[in-house]
N, C-alpha and C positions, 0 to 999 in steps of 0.2 A: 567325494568320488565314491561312487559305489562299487562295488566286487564283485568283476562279472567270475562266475563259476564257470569251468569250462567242462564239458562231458569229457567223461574217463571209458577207456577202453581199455579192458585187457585180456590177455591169450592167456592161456593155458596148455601147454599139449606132454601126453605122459606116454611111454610104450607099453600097453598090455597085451603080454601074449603075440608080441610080433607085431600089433598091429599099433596106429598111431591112433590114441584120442586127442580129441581138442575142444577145448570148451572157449567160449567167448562169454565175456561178458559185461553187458555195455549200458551207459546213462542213452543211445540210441534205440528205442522200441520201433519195428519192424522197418525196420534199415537193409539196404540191402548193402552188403559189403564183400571184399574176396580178402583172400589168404593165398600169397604164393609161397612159395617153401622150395627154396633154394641152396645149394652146400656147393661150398668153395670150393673149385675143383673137378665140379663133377657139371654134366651137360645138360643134366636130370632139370626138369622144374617144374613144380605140382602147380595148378592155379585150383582154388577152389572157392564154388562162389556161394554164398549161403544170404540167408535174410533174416534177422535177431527175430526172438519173437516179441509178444505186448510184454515181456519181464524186463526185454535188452539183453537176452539170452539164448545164444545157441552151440548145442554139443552136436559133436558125431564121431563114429569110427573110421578112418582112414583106415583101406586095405595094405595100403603102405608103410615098410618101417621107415619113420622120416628120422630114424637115429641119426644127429651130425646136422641133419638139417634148419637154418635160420625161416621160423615160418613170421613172415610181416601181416598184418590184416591194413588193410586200406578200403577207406569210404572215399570217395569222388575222387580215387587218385592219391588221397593225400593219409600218409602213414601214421596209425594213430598208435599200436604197440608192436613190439617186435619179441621172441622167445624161442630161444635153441633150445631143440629137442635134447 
């Protein structure tokens, strides 16, 4: 029986200066995928949709403090990592 590998996905997200980074970074190159960012409690929910680049990497700055907030990344619906800001 051979050992299927499965692709790894994972978040990152840090507050600098008020504002939220997030870095992805994935065994999927130019994938399109989203990020919602959700906190218990609150009514608030960010969806953000980005597409990895040829690395399986994509960063950016969020004008939002997502402080408290759970951000999930999902490809086809299906949740590959999750990470509280």
């Amino acid at each position: 029986v051979d050992a299927v590998e499965e692709a790894s996905t994972s978040i990152d997200a840090r507050i600098v200066n008020g504002k939220t980074r997030i870095a992805v970074v994935s065994d999927f190159v130019d994938t399109k995928m989203s990020i919602v960012a959700t906190k218990k409690g609150s009514k608030k929910k960010y969806t953000y949709r980005i597409t990895t680049d040829s690395n399986g990497e994509f960063t950016f700055k969020s004008s939002v403090n997502l402080k408290g907030f759970t951000l999930v990344i999902y490809k086809d619906g299906e949740e590959l990592d999750r990470d509280v800001v």
